[in-house]
N, C-alpha and C positions, 0 to 999 in steps of 0.2 A: 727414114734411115737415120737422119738428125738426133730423131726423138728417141729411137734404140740406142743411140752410143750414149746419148747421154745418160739414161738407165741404167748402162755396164757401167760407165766409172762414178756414176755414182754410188753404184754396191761396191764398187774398188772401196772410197775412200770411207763407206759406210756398211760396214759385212753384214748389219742384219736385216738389208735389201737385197741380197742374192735369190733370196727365194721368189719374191715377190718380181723380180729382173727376167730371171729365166721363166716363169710362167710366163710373164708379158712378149718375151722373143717365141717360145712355145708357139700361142695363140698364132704368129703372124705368118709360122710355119706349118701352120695343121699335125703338131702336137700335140701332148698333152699337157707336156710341164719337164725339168729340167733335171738334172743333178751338178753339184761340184764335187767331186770327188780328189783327195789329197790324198798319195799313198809315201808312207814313209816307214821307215824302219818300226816306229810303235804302232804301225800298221795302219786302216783304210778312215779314213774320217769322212762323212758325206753331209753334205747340206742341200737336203732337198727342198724343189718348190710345194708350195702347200699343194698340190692337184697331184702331186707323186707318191708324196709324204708316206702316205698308208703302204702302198705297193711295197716300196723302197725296204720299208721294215720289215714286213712280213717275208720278201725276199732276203733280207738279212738276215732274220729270226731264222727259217727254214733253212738256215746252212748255204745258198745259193754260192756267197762269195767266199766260201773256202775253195773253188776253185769256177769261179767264173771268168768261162771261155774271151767272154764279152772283151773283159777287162784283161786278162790275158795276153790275147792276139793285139788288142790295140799299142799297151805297152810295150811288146816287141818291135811292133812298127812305131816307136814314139818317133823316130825320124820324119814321117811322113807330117810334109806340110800344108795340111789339112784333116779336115771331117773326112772318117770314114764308119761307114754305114754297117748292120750288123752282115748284111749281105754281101760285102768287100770282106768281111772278117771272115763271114762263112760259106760252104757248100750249099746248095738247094736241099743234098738232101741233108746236111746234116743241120742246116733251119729246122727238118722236116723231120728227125729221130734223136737229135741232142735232148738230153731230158729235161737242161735249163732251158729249155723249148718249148715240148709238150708237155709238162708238166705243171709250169710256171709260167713264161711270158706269152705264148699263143695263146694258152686260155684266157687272160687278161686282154688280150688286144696289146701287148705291149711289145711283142716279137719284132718290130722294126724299131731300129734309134738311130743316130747318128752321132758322135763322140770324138773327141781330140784331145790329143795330149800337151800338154806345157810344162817345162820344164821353171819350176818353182826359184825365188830366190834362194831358197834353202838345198836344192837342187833333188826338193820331193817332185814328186810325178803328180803334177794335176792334170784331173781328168773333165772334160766339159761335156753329157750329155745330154742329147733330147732325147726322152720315150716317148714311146707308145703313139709314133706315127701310125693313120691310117692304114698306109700299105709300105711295103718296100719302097715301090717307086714314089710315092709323094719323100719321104726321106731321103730318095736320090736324088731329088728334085730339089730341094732345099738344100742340096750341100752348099752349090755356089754364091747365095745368099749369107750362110753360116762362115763359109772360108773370107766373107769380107769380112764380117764381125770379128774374125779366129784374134786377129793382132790386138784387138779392142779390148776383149773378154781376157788374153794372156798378159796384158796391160795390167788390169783391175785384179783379177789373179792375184798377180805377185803383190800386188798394192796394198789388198784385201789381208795376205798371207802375213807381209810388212806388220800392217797396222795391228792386226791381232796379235805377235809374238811385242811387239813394242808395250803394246797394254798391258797384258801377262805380264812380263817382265817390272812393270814397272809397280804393278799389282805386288809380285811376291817380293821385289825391294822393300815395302813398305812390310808384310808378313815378317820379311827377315831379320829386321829392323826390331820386332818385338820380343821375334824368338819364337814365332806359333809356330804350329806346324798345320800346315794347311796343304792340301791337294786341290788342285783343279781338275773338274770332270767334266766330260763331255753327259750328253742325254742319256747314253747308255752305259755310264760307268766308267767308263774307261777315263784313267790317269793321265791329264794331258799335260800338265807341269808340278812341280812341288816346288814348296819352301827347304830353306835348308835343315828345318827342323826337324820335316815331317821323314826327309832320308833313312837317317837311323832306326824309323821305325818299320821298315823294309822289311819283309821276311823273319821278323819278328812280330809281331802284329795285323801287318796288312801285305799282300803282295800285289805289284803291278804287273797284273796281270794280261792276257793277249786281248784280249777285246773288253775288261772291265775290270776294276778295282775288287781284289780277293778278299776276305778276310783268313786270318788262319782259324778260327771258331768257327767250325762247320756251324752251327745252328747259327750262329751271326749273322756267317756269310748265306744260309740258305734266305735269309730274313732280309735281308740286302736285296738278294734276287727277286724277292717278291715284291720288296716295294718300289723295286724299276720299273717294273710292269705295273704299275696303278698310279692315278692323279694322284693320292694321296702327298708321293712326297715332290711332284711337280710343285704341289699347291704350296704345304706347310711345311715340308721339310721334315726331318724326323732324326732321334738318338738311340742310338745302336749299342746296346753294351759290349764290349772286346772281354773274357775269359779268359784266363791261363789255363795250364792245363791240368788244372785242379778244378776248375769249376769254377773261380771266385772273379771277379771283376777284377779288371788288370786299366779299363781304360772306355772312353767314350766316345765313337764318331760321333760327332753331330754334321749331318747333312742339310744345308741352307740352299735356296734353290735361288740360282741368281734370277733375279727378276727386275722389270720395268728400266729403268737404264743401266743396270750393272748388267742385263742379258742385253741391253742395243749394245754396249763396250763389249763385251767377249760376248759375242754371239757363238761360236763355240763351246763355251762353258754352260752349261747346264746345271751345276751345283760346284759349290764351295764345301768342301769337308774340312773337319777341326778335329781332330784329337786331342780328348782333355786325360790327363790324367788325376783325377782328386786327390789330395792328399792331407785329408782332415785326420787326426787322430783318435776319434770316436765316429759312431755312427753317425751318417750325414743329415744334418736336420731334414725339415719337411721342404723346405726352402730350397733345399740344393738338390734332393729331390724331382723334383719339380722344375729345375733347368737342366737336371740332365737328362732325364726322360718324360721332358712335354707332360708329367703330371700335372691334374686339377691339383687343388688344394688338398681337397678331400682322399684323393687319390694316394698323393702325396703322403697323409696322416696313415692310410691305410697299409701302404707297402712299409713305414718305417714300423709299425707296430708288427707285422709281419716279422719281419726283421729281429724284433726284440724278443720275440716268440711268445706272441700272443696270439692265443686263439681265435676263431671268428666269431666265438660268443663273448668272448670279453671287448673287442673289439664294436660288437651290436651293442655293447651296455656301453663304452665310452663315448660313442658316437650318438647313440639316441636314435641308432635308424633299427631297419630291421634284415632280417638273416638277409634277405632274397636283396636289399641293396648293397650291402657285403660282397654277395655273392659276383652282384653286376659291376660292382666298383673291381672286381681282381682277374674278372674276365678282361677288361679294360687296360688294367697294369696287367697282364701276363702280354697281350700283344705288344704293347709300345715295349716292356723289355724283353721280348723274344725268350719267355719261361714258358711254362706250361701247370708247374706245381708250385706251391706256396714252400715247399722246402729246397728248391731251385732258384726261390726270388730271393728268401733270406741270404741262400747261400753269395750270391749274385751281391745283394747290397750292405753284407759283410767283411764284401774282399776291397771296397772302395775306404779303406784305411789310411 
């Protein structure tokens, strides 16, 4: 019991041990792994344990929590002080016909949990669950175990909640300070603080949107969508060109992925965004190029000649290569700037004026 509470506040005063906290309480209840869930006006944030992680998404992905029962009924009762199980939530039979039932969590094994509510410093609704008990009854069985834990874990909770908005905070002091304009994202997009820079560019550029950061350039924002869904820009991070609505370059996210201690300090933060807007008075060298869309060098030479409207044969004579590496170098720049044709790239890196 010792060795559990120490666990909980130690994720209190360090959030990117919650996951690794609640699998280890998990195991000692014959679950499988944990959630923390935080509900607030910009809606559901969850930090799940690594043994959930998968589930947790793809039930997010599948639409489950635009109106899950689970979380629902529990929030109504947020008074009750304790763990209540999905089977205190629900009927037998509608375990047995609810479609977030048979459809989703019975075929997983995940149909039994048990879950509590806390009432956050911010006076969001934190949620504390274990899935994917055995059966109901080992999850009723474990409540009395969990309700001693309940004061410990809503302890670390608010501590946890604390420590992250004080970092943030002190993170976009330092943004504001310069004048960027920087957004903070969670893993899936979604807007979880800004600089004072980055406001203005609200609904003009980018909107914060319900579950993820918009853009207003459909093909941007379709381009955005896709590289959520891929390591890609976990790993390296990646720049986005923002359009008017002419076609021309109007601006640059660039998406940085917080990593190694900038992700143990905001373990909620998942990426740093930057809006740059260029404002050279000619075409942008190879150089700039190349920091604002992760171009090689070569790349780089290749989209500015693009640009100046040169063909790809004139382009094979400057370079010294041949059609078919032309070819591979603009299939390469059409992805990283979300174009498709060479008279959409030029258009694209003639609007950054």
């Amino acid at each position: 019991m010792d060795s559990l509470i120490g666990t909980i506040y130690e994720a209190g005063a360090l959030p990117q041990f919650w996951g690794s906290m609640l699998d280890g309480v998990a195991l000692q209840i014959n679950a499988l792994g944990g959630n923390l869930i935080t509900s607030s006006p910009a809606g559901l944030t969850i930090t799940s344990s690594p043994s959930v992680e998968l589930a947790t998404r793809e039930f997010n992905e599948a639409g489950w929590n635009a109106d899950n029962s689970r979380v629902n009924r529990l929030l109504a009762r947020a008074n009750h002080p304790g763990f209540l199980t999905d089977a205190d939530l629900h009927t037998a039979q509608e375990l047995a016909s609810l479609p977030i039932y048979t459809e989703f969590l019975t075929p997983r094994g995940a149909a039994a949990g048990a879950a509590t509510v806390i009432t956050g410093a911010n006076h969001d609704g934190i949620v504390i669950a274990f899935e994917a008990f055995t059966e109901h009854a080992t999850a009723h069985k474990a409540v009395p175990l969990l309700n001693r834990l309940r004061p410990h874990f809503a302890r670390a909770a608010v501590l946890s909640s604390t420590v992250q908005q004080e970092r943030a905070e002190t993170l976009l002091e330092a943004f504001n300070a310069t004048r960027t304009p920087v957004g903070l994202l969670d893993a899936k997009g979604k807007l979880l603080m800004a600089s004072d820079a980055f406001d203005p560019l609200l609904d003009d550029l980018v909107v914060d949107g319900a579950f993820r950061l918009r853009l207003m350039d459909v093909e941007a924002d379709n381009h955005l969508a896709e590289l959520l869904q891929t390591a890609t820009l976990t790993n390296k991070g990646a720049s986005i060109a923002l359009r008017n609505d002419k076609k021309q370059g109007a601006a640059v996210l660039h998406l940085i992925p917080a990593r190694r201690q900038a992700r143990d300090l905001f373990s909620k933060v998942a990426y740093f965004t930057v809006i740059a807007h260029p404002d050279n008075t000619s075409l942008p060298s190879a150089d700039v190029l190349s920091a604002l869309f992760d171009l090689t060098p070569t790349e780089a030479r290749v989209t500015r000649g693009i640009a100046m409207g040169q063909s790809t044969a004139e382009l094979v004579r400057e370079l010294n290569v041949t059609q078919e590496t032309i070819k591979s170098h603009l299939k390469k720049i059409f992805a990283k700037t979300a174009t498709h044709r060479q008279g959409d790239l030029a258009l694209l890196i003639t609007g950054f004026r």
